[in-house]
LUMVO-228793 format. One line per 2 residues: number of its first residue (from 1); their letters; for each residue x, y, z of C-alpha. Coordinates in steps of 0.05 Angstrom, whole numbers. Example, Ala and Ser with C-alpha at 12.3 -4.5 7.8 and 13.67 -1.06 7.14 Angstrom:
// LUMVO-228793
1) as) 246:-90:156; 273:-21:143 $
END
This chain:
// LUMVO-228793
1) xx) 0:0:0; 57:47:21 $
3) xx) 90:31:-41; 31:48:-89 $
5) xx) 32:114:-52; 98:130:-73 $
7) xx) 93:111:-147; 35:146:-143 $
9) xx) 76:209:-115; 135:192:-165 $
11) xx) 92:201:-225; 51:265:-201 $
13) xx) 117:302:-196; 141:267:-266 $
15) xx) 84:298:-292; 94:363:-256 $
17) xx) 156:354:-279; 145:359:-354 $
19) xx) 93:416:-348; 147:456:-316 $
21) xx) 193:440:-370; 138:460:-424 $
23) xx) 116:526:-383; 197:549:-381 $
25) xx) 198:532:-454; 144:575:-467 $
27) xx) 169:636:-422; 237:631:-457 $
29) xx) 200:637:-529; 164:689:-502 $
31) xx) 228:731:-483; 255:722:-555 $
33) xx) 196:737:-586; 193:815:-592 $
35) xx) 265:808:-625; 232:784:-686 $
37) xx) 185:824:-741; 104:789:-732 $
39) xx) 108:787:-816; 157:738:-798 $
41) xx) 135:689:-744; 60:689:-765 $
43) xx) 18:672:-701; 74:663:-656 $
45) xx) 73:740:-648; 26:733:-599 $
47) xx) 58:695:-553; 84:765:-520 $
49) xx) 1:769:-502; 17:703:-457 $
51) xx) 81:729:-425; 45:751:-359 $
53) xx) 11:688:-351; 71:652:-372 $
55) xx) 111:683:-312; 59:671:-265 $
57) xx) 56:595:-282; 130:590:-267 $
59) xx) 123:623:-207; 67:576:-175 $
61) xx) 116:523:-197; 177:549:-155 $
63) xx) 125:552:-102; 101:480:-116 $
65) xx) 168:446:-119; 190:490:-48 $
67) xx) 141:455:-18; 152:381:-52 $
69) xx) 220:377:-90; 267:447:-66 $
71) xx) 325:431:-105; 278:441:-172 $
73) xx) 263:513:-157; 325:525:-197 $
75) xx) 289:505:-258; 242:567:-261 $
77) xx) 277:611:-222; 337:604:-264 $
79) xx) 280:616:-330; 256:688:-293 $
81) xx) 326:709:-285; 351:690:-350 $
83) xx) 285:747:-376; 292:788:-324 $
85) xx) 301:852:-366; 233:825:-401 $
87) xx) 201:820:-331; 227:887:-311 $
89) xx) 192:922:-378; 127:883:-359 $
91) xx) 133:901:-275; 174:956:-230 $
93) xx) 179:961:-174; 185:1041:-149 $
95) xx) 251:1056:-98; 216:1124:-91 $
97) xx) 266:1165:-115; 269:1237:-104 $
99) xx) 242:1286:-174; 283:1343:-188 $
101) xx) 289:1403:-149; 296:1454:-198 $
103) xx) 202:1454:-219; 221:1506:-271 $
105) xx) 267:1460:-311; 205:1407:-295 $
107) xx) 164:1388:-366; 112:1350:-347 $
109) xx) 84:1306:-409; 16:1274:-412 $
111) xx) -5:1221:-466; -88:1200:-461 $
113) xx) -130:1167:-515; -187:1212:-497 $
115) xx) -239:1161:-529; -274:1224:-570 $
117) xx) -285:1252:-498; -351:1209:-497 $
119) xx) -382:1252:-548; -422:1183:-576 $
121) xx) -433:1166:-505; -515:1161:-499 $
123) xx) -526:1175:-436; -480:1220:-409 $
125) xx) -432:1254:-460; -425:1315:-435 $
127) xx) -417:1289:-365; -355:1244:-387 $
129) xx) -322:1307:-422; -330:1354:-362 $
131) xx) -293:1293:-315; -243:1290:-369 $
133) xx) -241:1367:-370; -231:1371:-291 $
135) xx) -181:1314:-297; -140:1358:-347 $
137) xx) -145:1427:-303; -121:1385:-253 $
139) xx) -57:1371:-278; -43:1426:-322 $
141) xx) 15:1394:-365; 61:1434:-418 $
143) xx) 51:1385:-465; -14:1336:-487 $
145) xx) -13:1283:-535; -89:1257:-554 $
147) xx) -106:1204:-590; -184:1195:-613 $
149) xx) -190:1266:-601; -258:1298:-619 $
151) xx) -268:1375:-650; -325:1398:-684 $
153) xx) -342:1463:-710; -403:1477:-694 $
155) xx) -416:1531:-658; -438:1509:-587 $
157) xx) -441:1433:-598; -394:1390:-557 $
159) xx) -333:1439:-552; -273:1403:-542 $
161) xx) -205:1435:-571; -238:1508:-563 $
163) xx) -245:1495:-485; -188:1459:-476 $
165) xx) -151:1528:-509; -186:1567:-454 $
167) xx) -173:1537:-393; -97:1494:-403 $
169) xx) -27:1542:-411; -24:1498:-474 $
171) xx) -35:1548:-526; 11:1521:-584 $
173) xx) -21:1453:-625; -26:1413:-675 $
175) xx) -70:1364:-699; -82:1321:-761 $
177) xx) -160:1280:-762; -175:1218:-805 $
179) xx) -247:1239:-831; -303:1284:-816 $
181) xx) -375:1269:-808; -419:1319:-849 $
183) xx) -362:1360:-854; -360:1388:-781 $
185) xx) -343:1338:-738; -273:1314:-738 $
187) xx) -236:1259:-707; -158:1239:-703 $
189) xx) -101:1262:-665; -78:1315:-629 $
191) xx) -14:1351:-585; -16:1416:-546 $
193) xx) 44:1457:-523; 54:1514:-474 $
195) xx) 122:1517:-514; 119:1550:-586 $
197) xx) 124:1498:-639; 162:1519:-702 $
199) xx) 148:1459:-746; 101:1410:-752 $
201) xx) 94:1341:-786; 52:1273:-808 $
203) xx) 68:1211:-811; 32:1172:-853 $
205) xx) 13:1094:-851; -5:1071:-912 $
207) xx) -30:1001:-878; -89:1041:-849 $
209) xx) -104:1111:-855; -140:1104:-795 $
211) xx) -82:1103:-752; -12:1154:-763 $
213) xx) 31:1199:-731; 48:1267:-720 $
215) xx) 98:1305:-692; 113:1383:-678 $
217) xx) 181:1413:-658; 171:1458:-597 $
219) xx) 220:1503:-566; 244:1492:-487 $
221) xx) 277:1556:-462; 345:1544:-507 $
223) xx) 329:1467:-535; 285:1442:-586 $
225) xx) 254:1379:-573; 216:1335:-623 $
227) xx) 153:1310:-598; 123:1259:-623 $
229) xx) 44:1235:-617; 31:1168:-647 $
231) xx) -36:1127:-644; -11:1054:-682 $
233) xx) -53:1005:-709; -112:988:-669 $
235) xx) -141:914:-666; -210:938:-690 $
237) xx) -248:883:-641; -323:873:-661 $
239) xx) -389:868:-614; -388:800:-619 $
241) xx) -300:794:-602; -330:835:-526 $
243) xx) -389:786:-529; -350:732:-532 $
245) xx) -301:754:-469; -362:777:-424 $
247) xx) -410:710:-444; -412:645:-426 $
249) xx) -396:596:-478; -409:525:-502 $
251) xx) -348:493:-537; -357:503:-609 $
253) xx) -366:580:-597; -308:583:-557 $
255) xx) -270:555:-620; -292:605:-664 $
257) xx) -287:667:-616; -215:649:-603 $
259) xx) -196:629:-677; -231:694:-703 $
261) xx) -198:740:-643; -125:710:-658 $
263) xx) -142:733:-735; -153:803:-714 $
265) xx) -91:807:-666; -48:778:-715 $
267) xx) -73:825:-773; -56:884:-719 $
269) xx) 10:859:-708; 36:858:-778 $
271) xx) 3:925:-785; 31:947:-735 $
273) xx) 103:932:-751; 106:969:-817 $
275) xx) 88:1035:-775; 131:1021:-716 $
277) xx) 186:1025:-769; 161:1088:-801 $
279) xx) 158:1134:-739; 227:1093:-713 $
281) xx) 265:1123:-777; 239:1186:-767 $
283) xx) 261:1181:-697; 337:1150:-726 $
285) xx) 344:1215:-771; 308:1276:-723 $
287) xx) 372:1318:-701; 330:1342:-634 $
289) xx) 322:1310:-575; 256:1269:-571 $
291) xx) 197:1247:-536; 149:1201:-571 $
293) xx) 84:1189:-537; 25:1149:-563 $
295) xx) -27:1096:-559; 9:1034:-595 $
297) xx) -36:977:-570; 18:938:-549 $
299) xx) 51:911:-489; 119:909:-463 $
301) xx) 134:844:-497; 133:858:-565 $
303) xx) 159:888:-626; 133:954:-633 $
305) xx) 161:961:-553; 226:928:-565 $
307) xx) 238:975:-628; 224:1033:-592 $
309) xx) 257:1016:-534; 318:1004:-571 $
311) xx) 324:1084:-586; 293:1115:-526 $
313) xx) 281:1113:-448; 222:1086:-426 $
315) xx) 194:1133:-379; 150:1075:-338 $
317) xx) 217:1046:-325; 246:1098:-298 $
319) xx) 203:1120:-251; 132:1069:-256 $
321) xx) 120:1017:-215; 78:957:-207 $
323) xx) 48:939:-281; 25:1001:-297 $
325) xx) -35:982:-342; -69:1033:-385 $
327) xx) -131:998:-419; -187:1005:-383 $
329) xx) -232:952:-436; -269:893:-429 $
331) xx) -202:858:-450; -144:839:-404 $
333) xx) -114:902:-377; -39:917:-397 $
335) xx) 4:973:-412; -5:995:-477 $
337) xx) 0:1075:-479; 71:1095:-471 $
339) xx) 115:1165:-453; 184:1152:-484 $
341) xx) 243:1206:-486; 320:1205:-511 $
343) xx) 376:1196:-465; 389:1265:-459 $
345) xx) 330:1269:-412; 304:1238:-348 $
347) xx) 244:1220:-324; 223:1249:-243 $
349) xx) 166:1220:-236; 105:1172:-281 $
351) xx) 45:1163:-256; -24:1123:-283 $
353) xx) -91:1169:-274; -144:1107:-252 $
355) xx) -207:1153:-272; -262:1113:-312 $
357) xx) -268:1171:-355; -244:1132:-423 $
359) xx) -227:1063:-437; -150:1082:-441 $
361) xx) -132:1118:-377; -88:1186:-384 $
363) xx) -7:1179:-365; 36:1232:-335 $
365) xx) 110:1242:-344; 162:1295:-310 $
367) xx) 227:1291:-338; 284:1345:-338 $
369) xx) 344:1354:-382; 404:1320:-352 $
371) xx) 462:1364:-340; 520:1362:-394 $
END
């Protein structure tokens, strides 16, 4: 009897065994995977999507084998260390250091995909753009980059960019829409400045003009920095992709919900790349110091991140902490709407606004020129 007990032990922890060797397999593709382009690697792209859940399985099996086997902790442990700079884009956590002294050498830098300010919101539009209005007066940054910004010119319906001109110190902006509905209402992007801009420019994507960049050069007492606004290709979910997530499901549907969901993230991924590139040569040739902000729906483990992160500072890693998510969807939260700036500056301080006023929510930046 004691004996079937212990074969019975022996091959649970075989078989534990082997899963932990498949979930560090996994983890380890998932590290690698940003590295390559998602034209290349087809569905394997979205493996980065996994990465948090990926980490977290390795982690319940270090605490599994502490309890059973100790000496096989090594086996994911050594996995998480081998990707800890992967981990550490994903998750920080803050030492509290001090922000600069010197506030009037302080830009602070927001980025918020303003979801049209709620204009197509039912039932309370113009309740959800007043909380986003007392959100901005709130913080009062030098420099604002929208994305799904809203501006119509009708006189006295829904004023967005002619209130925001009255009541924020950013006077200077630029924006650039996608379309207009009967020729009044607009919709695209948008950056303010309380700093003078003295040139402006477009990126555009031609794998959906739905989606591009833009950028205006503003002047900071004696520097010019480049700043960048970028909303990249968005996954363009259906009602029934949220139906699926929020519904209970028999097993055929769930088939088809995850087949056709996959299909739409890998479409965004490839589109994605081609623009990533775009606004990164831009970035390679711009002879000012930069800071691109933007929307790019997509997470630390990826492409477009990896790309990006390859020229600039991340400001979330400098001074974020925990996972800083910024999607505030029916989908699985992550970080997805970035502050990034070249070397020559430094973040202070980064900070997530949790208001329910959009389904992306607004994030802050300080950062200071470094010293020569």
């Amino acid at each position: 009897m004691e004996n079937e007990k212990k074969k019975k032990r022996f091959r649970f922890s075989k078989l534990m065994l082997y899963a932990n060797f498949a979930a560090i397999l996994f983890l380890l593709v998932s590290y690698v995977i940003p590295q390559f382009k998602p034209t290349s690697i087809g569905y394997l792209a979205l493996l980065g999507l996994g990465f948090p859940i990926l980490l977290l399985i390795n982690i319940l099996f270090i605490a599994f084998w502490l309890f059973r086997r100790p000496r096989f902790i090594v086996l994911s442990g050594l996995a998480i260390l081998i990707g800890l700079p992967v981990v550490t884009d994903f998750f920080r956590f803050s030492l509290g250091e001090d922000a600069v002294d010197e506030e009037d050498d302080l830009i602070e830098v927001m980025t918020f995909n303003a979801h049209l300010f709620g204009v197509y919101d039912k039932e309370n539009s113009t309740e959800k753009r007043d909380e986003i209005f007392e959100i901005l007066k709130g913080e009062s940054p030098d420099i604002i980059c929208f994305q799904e910004f809203f501006h119509s010119d009708r006189k006295g319906y829904f004023t967005t960019k002619d209130s925001l001109l009255k009541f924020l110190p950013t006077k200077y902006y630029h924006e650039r829409y996608t379309h207009a509905v009967n020729g009044r209402n607009y919709f695209g992007v948008a950056l303010f400045s309380k700093y003078k801009i003295i040139n402006k420019g477009f990126i555009p994507f031609e794998s959906d003009v739905n989606n591009f960049c833009i950028y205006a050069d503003v002047v900071i007492k004696n520097d010019t920095v480049r700043v960048y606004n970028a909303h990249l290709q968005s996954i363009r979910f259906k009602p029934e992709d949220y139906a699926f997530v929020e519904d209970n499901k028999n097993q055929e549907e769930i088939k088809t919900g995850i087949t056709r969901i996959a299909q739409r993230l890998k479409i965004a991924f490839q589109k994605r790349q081609t623009q990533v590139e775009k606004v990164a040569e831009s970035i390679k040739i711009c002879k000012y110091p930069v800071i691109l902000c933007g929307d790019f729906n997509d997470t630390p483990v990826s492409y477009t991140y990896d790309t990006f992160s390859d020229l600039l500072k991340d400001s979330f890693r400098e001074q974020g902490s925990g996972i800083g998510n910024t999607y505030n969807g029916a989908f699985p939260s992550f970080r997805i709407d970035y502050i990034f700036h070249s070397d020559t500056l430094q973040t202070d301080y980064y900070r997530t606004i949790k208001e329910d006023v959009s389904d992306h929510y607004p994030v802050v930046a300080g950062m200071h020129f470094k010293q020569p």
